[in-house]
N, C-alpha and C positions, 0 to 999 in steps of 0.2 A: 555143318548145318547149312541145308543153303535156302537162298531166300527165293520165294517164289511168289512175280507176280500174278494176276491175274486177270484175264482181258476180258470184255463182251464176250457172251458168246461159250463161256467157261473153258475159253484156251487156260493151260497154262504154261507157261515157259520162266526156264529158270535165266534168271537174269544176272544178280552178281552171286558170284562162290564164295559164301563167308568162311568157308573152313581157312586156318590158317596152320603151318606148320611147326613145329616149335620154334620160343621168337630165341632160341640160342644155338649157335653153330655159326657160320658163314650165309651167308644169302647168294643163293643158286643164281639170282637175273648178275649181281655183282661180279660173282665167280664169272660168269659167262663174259662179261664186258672185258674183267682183268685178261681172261684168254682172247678176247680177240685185239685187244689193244698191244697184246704184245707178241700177237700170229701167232701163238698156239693154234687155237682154233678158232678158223672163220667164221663166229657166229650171226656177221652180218652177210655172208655172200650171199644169200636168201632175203627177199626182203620185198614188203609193199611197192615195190619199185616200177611198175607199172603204171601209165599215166590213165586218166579218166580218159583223157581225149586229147588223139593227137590228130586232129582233123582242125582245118581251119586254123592252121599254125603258121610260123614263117617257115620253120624249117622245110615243110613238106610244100611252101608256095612257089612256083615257077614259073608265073606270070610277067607280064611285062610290067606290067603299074604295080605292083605287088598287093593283088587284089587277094590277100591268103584264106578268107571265108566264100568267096565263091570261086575261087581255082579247087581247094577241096572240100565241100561243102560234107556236110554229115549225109547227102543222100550217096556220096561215093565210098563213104567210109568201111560199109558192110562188103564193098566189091574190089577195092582199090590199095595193093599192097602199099603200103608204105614204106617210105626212103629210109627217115633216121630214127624213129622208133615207134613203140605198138600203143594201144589203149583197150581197156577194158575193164569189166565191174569187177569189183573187189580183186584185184588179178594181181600178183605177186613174179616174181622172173627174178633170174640171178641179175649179180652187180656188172654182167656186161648185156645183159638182157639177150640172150643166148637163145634162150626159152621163154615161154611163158604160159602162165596159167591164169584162167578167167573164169566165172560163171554167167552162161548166158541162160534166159528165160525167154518162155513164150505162155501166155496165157490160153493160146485159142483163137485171139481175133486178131490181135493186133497182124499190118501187113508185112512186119518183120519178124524177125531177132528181137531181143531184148539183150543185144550186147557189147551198148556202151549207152550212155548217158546222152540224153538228147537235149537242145538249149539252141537260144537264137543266134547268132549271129550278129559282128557291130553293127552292123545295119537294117538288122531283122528287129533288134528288141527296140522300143520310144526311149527305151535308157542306158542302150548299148547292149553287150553281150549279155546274156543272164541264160544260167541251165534249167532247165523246166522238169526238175525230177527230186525226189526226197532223200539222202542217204546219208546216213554219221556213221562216223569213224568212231566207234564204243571205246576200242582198248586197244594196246602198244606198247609191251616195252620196247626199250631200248633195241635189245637185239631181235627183235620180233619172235620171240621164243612161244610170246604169245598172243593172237592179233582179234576183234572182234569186229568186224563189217555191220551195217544194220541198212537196209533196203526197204520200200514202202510202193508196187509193184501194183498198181491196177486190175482189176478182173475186166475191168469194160475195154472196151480198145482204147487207145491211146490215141488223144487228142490232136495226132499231129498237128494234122491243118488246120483245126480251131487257132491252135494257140498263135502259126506263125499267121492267120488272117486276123486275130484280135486285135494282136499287138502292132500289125501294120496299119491297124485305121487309128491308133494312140497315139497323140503326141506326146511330149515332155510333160505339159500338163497333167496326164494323167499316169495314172499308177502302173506299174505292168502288171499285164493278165496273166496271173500263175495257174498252175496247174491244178491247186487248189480252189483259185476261183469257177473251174471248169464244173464242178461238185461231184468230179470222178472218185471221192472218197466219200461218197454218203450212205447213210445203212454200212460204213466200214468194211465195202466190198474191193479189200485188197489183200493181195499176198505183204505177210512182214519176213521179209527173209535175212537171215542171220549167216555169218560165214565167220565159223572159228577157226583158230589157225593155231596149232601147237607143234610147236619142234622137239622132234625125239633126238636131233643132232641137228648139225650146220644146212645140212643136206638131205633129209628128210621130216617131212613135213606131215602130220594129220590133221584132215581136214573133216570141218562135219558142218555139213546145211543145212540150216532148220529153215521149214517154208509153214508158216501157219494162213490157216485159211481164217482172216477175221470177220469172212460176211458169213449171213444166214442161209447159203443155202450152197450144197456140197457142187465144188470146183472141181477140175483138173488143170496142173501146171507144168509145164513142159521144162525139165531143167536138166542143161547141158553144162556140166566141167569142160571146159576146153583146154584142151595143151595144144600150142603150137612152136614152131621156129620163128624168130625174127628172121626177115628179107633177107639176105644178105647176097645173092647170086643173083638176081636181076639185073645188075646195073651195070654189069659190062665193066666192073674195076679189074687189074690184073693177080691172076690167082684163086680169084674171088667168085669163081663159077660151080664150087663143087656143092651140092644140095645133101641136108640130112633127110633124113626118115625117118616117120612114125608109123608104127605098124597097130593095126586093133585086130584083137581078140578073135576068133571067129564064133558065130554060135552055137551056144552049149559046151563052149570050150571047157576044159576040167580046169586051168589054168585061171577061170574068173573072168571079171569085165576088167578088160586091163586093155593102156595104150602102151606101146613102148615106143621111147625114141631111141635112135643111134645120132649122136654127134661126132666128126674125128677129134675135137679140145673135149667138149662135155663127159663123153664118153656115154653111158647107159642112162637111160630116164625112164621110169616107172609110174605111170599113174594107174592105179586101181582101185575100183569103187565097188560096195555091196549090191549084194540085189541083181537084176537081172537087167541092166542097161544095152542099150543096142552100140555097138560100137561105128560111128561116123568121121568117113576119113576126106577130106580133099586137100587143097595146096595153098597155101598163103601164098598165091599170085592175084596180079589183078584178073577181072573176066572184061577183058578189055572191047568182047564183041559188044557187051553189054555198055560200056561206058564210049566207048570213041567206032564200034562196028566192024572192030579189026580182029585179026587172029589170034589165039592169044597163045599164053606157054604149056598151060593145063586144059585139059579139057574136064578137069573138076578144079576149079579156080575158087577163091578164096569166099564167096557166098555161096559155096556150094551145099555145104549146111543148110542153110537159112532158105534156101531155094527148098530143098529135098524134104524138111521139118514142114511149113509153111502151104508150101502147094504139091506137096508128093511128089516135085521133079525128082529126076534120074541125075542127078547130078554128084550122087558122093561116089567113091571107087569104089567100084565092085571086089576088090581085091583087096582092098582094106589096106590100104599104104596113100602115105602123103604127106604132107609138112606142117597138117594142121587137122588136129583128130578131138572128137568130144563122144562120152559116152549120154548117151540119149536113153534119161531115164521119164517117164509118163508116169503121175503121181496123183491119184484120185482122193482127196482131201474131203471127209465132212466138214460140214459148216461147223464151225469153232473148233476142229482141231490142226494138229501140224504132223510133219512126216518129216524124217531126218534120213541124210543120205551120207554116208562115212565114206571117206576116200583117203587115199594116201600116195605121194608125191614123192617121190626117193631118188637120188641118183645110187644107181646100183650096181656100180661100176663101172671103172676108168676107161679109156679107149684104150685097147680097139677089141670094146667088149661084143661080144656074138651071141655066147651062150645064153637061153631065156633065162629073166632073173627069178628068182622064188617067187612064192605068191606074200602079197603083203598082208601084215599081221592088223586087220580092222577088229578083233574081240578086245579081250581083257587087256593087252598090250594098249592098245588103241585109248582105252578108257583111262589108263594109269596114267599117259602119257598129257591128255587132253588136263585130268583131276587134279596133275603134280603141279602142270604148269598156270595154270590157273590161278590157283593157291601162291604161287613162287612170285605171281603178278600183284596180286597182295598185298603177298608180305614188303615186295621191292615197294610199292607205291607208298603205304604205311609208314616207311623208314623216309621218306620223300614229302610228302602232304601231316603237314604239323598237327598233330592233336586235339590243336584249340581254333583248325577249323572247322566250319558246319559240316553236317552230313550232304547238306547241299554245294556248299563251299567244293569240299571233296571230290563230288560228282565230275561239277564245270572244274575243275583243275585237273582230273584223269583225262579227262574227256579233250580238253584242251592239249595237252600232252600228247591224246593217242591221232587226233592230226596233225600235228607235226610232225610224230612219227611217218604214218601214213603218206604224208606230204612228200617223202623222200623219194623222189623218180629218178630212174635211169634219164641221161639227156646224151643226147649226141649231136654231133653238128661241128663239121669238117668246114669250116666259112669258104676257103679257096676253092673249094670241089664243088659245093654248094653254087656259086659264083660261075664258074666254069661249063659243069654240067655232069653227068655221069657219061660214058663210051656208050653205052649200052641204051642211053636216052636221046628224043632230040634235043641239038644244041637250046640252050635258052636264050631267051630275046638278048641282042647287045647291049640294052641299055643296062642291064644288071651289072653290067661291069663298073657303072659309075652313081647305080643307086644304092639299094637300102644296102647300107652293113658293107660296103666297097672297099674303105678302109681298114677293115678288118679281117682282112682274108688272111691273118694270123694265125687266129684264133682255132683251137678245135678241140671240143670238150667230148670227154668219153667218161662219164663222171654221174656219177649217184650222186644228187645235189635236192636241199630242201629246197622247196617252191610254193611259192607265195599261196595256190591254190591250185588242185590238179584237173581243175573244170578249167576254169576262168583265165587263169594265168599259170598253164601249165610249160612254165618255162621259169626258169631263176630270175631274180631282180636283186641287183647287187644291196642296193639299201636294206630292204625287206628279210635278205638274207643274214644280214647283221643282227637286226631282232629278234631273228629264229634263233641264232645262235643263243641268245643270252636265256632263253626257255630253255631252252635243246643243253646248254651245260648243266641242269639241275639236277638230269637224268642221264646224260652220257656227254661228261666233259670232252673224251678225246673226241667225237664226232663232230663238237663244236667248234674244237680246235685244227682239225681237218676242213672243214668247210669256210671258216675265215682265211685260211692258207690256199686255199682252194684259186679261188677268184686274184690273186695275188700273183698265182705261177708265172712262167714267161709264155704258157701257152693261152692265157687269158688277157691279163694287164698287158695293152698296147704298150707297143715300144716308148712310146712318149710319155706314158706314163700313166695311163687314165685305165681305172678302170671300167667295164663292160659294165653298160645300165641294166639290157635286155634285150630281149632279139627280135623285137619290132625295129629298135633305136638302139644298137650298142653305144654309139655314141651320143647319148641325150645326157646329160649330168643328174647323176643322184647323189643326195647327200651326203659329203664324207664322215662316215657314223664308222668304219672299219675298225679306226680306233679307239672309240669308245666301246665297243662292240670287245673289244680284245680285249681290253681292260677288264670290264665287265666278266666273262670267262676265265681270263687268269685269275680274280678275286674270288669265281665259285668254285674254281677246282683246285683251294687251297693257296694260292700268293705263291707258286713254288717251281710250276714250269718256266723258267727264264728259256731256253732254249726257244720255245713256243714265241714267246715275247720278243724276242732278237729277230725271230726266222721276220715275224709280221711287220716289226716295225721298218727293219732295211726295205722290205717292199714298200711301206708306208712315207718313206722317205722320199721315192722318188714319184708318186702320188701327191705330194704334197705341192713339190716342186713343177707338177704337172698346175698344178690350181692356181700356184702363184704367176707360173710365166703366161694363163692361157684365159683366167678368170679372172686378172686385174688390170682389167683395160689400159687403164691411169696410171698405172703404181703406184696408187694411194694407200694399197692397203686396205680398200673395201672393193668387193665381190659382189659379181655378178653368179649367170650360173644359169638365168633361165628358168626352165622345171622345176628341177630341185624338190621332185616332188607334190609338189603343193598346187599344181595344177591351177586352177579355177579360181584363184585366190584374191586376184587380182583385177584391175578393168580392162585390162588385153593379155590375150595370152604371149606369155614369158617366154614360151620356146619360140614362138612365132619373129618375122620381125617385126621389129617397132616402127607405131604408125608413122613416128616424123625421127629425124635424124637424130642421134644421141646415143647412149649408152644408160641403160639401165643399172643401177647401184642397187644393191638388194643386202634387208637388212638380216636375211635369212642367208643369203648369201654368206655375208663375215660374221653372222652370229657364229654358222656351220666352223668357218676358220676360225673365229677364235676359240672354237671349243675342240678342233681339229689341233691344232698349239698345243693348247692347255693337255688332250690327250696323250699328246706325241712327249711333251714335258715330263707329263707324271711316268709313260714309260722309261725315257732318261732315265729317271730319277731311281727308279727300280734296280736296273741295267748295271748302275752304276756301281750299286752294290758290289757287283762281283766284277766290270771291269769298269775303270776309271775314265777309259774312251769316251763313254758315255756322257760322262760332267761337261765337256765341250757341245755335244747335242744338247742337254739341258739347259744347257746357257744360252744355244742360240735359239728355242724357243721360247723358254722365259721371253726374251728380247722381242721376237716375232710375234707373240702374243701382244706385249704391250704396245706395241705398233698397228695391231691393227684394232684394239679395244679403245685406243686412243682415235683411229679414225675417223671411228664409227661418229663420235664428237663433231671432231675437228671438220666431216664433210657433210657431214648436216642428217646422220642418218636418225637422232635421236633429237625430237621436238619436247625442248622442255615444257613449254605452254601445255601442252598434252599431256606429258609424262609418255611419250609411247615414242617406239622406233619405227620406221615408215619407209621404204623402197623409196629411193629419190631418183626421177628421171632428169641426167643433165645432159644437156642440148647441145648441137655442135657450138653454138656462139656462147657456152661455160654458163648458159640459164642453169639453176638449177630449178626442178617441179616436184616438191614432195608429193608426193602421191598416199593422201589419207584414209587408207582403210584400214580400219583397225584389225587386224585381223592374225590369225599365231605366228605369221611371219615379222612382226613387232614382239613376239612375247618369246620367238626362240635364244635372243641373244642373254636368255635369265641360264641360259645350259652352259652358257662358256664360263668353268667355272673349277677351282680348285684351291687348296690349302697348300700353304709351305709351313711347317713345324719347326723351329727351332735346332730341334736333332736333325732335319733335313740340311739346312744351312750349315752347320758343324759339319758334319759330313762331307758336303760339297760346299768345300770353302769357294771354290772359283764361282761358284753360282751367290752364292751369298754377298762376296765380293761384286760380280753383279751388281748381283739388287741395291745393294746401298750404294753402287756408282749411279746409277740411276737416280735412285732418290735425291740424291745430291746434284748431281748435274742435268741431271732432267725432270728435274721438277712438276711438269704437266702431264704427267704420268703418274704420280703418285694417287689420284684417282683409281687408280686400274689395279697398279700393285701393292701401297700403299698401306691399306686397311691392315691395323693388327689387336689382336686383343690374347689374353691368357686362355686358354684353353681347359678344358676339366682334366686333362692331366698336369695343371698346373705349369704349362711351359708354354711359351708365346709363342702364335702361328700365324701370320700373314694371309688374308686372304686376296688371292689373283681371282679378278671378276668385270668381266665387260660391264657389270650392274654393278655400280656400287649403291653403299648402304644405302644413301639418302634415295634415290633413283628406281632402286627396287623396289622401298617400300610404298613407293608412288606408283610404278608400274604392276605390282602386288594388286591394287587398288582395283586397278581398271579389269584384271584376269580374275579377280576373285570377286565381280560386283556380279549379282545374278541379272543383272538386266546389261550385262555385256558376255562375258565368256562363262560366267560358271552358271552350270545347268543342273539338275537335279543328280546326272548321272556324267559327270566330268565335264571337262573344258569344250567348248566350243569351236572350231576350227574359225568361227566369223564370228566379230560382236555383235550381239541382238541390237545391239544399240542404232545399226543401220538397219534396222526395217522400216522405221519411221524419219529415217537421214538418211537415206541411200549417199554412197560419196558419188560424183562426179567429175568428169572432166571434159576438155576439150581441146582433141592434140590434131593437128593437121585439119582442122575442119570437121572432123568426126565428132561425136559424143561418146564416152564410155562410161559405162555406171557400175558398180556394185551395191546390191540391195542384196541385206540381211536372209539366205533360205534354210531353211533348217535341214533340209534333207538332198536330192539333186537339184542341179541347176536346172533352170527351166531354159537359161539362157544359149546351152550350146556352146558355149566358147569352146571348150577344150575337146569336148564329144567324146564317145564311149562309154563306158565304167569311169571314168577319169574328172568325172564332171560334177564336183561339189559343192558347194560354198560354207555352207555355216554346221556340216556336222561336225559330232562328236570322231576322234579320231585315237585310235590306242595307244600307236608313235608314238603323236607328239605329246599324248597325256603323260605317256610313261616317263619322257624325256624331262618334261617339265615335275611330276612328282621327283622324279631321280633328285633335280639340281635344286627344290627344296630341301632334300635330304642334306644335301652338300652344305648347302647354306645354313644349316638345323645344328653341323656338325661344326662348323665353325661358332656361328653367334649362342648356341647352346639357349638356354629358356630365358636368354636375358632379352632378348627379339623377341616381341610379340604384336602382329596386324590384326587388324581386323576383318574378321572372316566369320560369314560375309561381308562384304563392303556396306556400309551405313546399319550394320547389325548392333551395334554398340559392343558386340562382346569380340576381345579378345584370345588368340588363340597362338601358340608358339609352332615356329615351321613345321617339323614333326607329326603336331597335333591336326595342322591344314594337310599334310602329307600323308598321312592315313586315312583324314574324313576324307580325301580325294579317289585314294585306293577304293576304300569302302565304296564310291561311288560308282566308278569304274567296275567293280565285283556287281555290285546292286544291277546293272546292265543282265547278266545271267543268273542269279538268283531269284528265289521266289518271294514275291512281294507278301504282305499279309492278307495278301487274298489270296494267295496261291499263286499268281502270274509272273510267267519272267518279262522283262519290259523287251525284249529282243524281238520277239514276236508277234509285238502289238494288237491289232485286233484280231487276227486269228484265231476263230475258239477252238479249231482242233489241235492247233499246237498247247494252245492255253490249258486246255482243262481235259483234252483225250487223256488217258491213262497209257493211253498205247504208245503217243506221242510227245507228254509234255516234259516226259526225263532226257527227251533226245537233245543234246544241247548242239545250236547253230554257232558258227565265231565266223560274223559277218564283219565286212571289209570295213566299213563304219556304222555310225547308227545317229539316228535322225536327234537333232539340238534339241527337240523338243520335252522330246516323249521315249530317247534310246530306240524304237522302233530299229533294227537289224535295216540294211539297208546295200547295198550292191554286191558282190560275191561272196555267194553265200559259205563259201570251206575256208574263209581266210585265218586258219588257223596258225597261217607265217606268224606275221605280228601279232594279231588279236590275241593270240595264246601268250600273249605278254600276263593275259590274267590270271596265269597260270603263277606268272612268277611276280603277282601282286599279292596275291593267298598267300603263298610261303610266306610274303617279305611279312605281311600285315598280322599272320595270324602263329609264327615262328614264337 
């Protein structure tokens, strides 16, 4: 039975496939994983892996100043091959990105293509980059067996220049001018286009495009499938000049609307669609007369499409060959209905195949294939998303899940060549030899890798990536445990030991979460791969050793670090240098370490299990831990008067300046945090012995490791915690008081409490202030997307619900604060660790008016029918109101909500 909604205008379109398969046998998405985990069959060499946009990147920047948004801006994207890899809408390419496949659209007016996602620029939006287009990621398994796209595509032209003249006369103070604000969706005159994606194998793919027309009054939409080859022969490397071929159809062919390629690795590629499409061939080169006035390689160059569609030039091959081919179908739509286009994507044979391939099977093969796997998507999500979640619960946890999936691009990026230059290009400016990313001409990633967002931040972020993983294990443990091993290799992790931030800054420091991150994963995919655990932590090892010799100035045992993330948090920026001479102590800094310790410990402690090696690593983080949870004390990072923990700036002449902003970099050292059991110490005598040399001989640490009580398995367990009891529940206080950190819908990233006490200071002569904002900074410090102060953040929610948990599992229901703070009523960890969840969740679900709080005053997200199921997982969301708030796909981290559903409603 399937469910079918219904839009303005009496479209109908089916939305989710309730049929379900019988619930006993094996589960067909599981089956598919266990074969690809163990190379049976590669049910991931196919896959979403195609970026939204790879225009305005580092990789493709070769500027002197590394100016990466106007070296390749979006208006060269349509004409200009790119280096290290492609971009396109809903477009999918194997795991070395060989090929690829996209859908492009033209309505009519617009003066392009419609095929890639269009957005400003850092210095185009008043709030940094932001994409100015509509589109969710519906569905995803695991293996992409089965995928669903959703698009929201204008009939009128497309506001280019409105949008980038708006938003350049806007400062910070004001809002950004979306597309929406534009009223190009009114009377609902837009294409909703859908792109399903089901695998009959590893290697062949049915596809099926639904375009519905939602205005009143009958359209035409121009929609092209495109296949092409990635670059790979322009650049003059050696070897690397031989070009494939794609050949199209010719017409009236008896053989169909079909492209083929030839690759010499790929071997045969098949795409063919119904109906009577035109078949449009040119070359994935640039049309360089066009861009720089020069000659180029093709004389049908990579806009040549978009040229010939557009203004009827002469620009596709008359011969129907070239390295970038789309079937050009003209689709005349009434007013509220839709048209569906079936294609199918196959490799059809190994090199050095010649002979044409068969025609593909788009009928009843097509349908079974589309029906089975749908159903299969289901049943896997079902065994995944608990029972005694909402139907809406449900929705944002699928939906969460299929960007991340989605998320997973091809990346490449060779750093030394990059640096260097290609043969076949001119040399690039010399100063690149000693600017961005110089150090790291190690490095070179040829790798399917989750990414933060494939608009905004289409590029890995070592931190962010750790987050993904722990969503990403609930549905394909080994792909989680691939990608935390990933950033670890020797062809990533600097020789010294640090790992890669991201490719603005590989060298800027993000937060070492790796370990926790690992743990995390080894716990969902059963407590059992040790091999997994070993491989991570020997990498972990010398990561660690990177932070102690490089991030403790002093060697006191408390951390620096800069960024770390947190950007704007402060009243100068962190990565920058400091205004007068000193060294910055950060209490996010050795929160990080001691929960980096405590991580590294409990792996020991695992390890040790089965080799005894181990017990010696155990020992000497136990010890490292209490060394630096004790410093945090001992150098002034934790202000009892307050109860909070504070970055302390000390001076070259040993001033120290605590620096009072309340803010979550005071509230992360509640994570550094873990149990030792009784059976643990039995176990590892030498650890045990440890801790009671300790207690005995070092007395001043019994704060940190100290704490013990009986456990609900009735056996005594020690709790190790930078917070101890008394300390926490004072610190508790100030995070759980609604008029500081807790907000209707999670913690706050800034106390409210400075909006009417802004903190200040005065270093070198300057003033610096922090005032309480609920959404971006108005002030600029950090600039970009990067620039927040007091929202709501998933991280560090997540982080902080985690280490309630931790703390829930030790002191059990005999610990109870008050929550909220001056609420009179009492509440046990647990019990504040789910209403937090809950709050966190309450962000994308519907309020009792129907609204989800993410997309604030919006009434067409609010209350459309066509729009309000589509769920966004923005980068944060406004302290106030949850209002959704800087890039808008961040379903890296944000899809943590995915795996707050599980935990809360399990």
């Amino acid at each position: 039975m399937a469910t079918v909604v219904k839009y303005p205008g009496g479209v109908e379109n089916v939305q989710v496939i309730t049929d379900r398969p019988p619930s006993a046998g094996p589960d067909p998405e599981r089956h598919r994983l266990a074969e690809a985990d163990a190379g049976v069959r590669d049910w991931r060499a196919w896959g979403p892996y195609l970026s939204e946009r790879a225009w305005g990147t580092v990789r493709e920047d070769y500027s002197e100043h590394g100016t990466a948004w106007d070296y390749f801006p979006h208006d060269h994207a349509r004409s200009r091959a790119y280096r290290w890899n492609e971009d396109g809408m809903a477009g999918v390419c194997d795991d070395r990105q060989t090929f690829c496949f996209a859908v492009a659209l033209w309505n009519g007016r617009d003066p392009i293509l419609k095929e890639r996602m269009f957005g400003l620029g850092g210095d185009g939006g008043n709030h940094g980059e932001d994409v100015k287009e509509y589109w969710w990621y519906e569905d995803s398994t695991p293996t992409h067996s089965y995928m669903r796209w959703r698009y929201h595509y204008p009939q009128a032209a497309f506001p280019y220049d409105e949008l980038v003249a708006v938003n350049a006369l806007r400062g910070r103070d004001d809002t950004e001018y979306e597309l929406v604000d534009t009223g190009i969706f009114d009377d609902d005159r837009y294409w909703a286009v859908t792109v399903d994606y089901a695998k009959a194998s590893p290697t062949d793919l049915c596809i099926l495009i639904t375009v519905g027309n939602r205005g009143d009054r009958d359209e035409t939409l121009h929609v092209l499938p495109t296949l092409w080859f990635r670059n790979t022969w322009a650049w003059g490397l050696p070897g690397g000049d031989r070009v494939p071929v794609i050949a199209g159809s010719a017409a009236g062919s008896t053989a169909g609307a079909r492209l083929v390629g030839e690759h010499w690795v790929l071997g045969q590629l098949l795409l063919e669609g119904d109906g009577q499409p035109t078949p449009l061939l040119c070359d994935n080169d640039s049309n360089a007369e066009r861009l720089w006035g020069l000659p180029g390689r093709s004389p049908y160059p990579k806009d040549g499409i978009n040229d010939h569609v557009v203004a009827g030039a002469d620009t596709v091959n008359p011969d129907r060959q070239g390295t970038k081919g789309a079937l050009h179908y003209v689709l005349d739509v009434p007013a509220g209905e839709q048209r569906q286009i079936r294609l199918r994507l196959t490799r059809t044979a190994p090199p050095p195949a010649s002979a044409p391939p068969p025609p593909a099977e788009l009928g009843d093969d097509f349908d079974s294939v589309l029906r089975a796997r749908r159903a299969e998507a289901n049943r896997f999500f079902d065994s995944v998303i608990p029972a005694g979640a909402s139907a809406d619960e449900a929705l944002v946890a699928r939906q969460a899940i299929a960007g991340l999936m989605w998320g997973k691009q091809f990346y490449h990026f060779d750093v030394k060549r990059w640096l260097e230059g290609d043969p076949g290009s001119a040399p690039p400016p010399a100063g690149r030899r000693h600017g961005r990313n110089s150090h790291w001409w190690h490095m070179t990633s040829f790798d399917v890798i989750s990414m933060p967002d494939p608009w905004e931040y289409p590029w890995y972020a070592a931190w962010d990536l750790a987050f993904h993983c722990v969503t990403i294990a609930r549905v394909d443990p080994g792909f989680a445990k691939e990608q935390l091993l990933l950033l670890l290799r020797e062809w990533y992790l600097h020789p010294n030991g640090q790992i890669p931030a991201y490719e603005w800054a590989f060298g800027d420091v993000n937060p070492p979460v790796h370990a926790w991150a690992a743990l995390k994963v080894f716990e969902i995919d059963g407590s059992r791969d040790h091999e997994f655990l070993a491989r991570v932590m020997h990498k972990l090892l010398l990561n660690f050793t990177w932070w102690v010799n490089r991030k403790d100035t002093g060697g006191n045992n408390v951390f620096e670090g800069g960024f770390l993330g947190l950007d704007n948090v402060g009243p100068f920026d962190r990565s920058a240098a400091l205004p007068v001479a000193g060294v910055l102590e950060q209490s996010d800094g050795t929160g990080w370490m001691g929960m980096y310790a405590l991580n590294l410990l409990d792996m020991a402690i695992v390890l040790a299990e089965h080799d005894r090696a181990y017990e010696d690593i155990a020992t000497k983080f136990f010890e490292h831990f209490a060394y630096i949870a004790a410093a945090a004390y001992d150098q002034g990072l934790w202000d009892d008067e307050d109860a909070f923990f504070y970055d302390v700036l000390r001076l070259a002449d040993g001033t120290r300046v605590p620096l009072k902003v309340r803010s979550v970099v005071g509230l992360l050292p509640l994570a550094a945090t873990t149990r030792l059991t009784t059976r643990t110490l039995h176990r590892l005598p030498e650890l045990g012995a440890r801790l009671r040399w300790f207690l005995t001989n070092r007395p001043e640490y019994a704060d940190v490791i100290g704490v013990r009580r009986i456990g609900p398995d009735g056996r005594q367990q020690r709790l190790l915690s930078m917070v101890g009891p008394e300390q926490m529940v004072r610190l508790l206080a100030r995070m759980l008081d609604t008029d500081e950190f807790l907000s209707e819908y999670g913690l706050r990233t800034l106390s409210r409490a400075h909006l009417g006490q802004p903190f200040t200071v005065i270093l070198g002569g300057q003033e610096f202030s922090v005032g309480y904002e609920p959404a971006e900074s108005t002030s600029g410090l950090f600039g970009g997307n990067s620039n927040w102060r007091g929202p709501i953040w998933m991280p560090t929610n997540f982080l902080l619900v985690s280490a309630l948990r931790d703390y829930a599992a030790f002191f059990g229901d005999d610990l109870q604060v008050e929550y909220p703070t001056r609420s009179g009523q009492k509440r046990t960890l647990d019990e504040i660790a789910d209403d937090l969840s809950a709050r966190l969740i309450a962000l994308f679900t519907r309020d009792g008016w129907g609204r989800r709080p993410i997309y604030g005053a919006c009434q067409l997200f609010q209350t459309h029918p066509d729009w309000r199921d589509l769920i966004a997982f923005p980068e944060y969301f406004h302290g106030d109101n949850g209002a959704g708030l800087g890039a808008w796909h961040q379903t890296g981290w944000t899809a943590l909500v995915a795996d707050l559903i599980l935990t809360l409603r399990r």
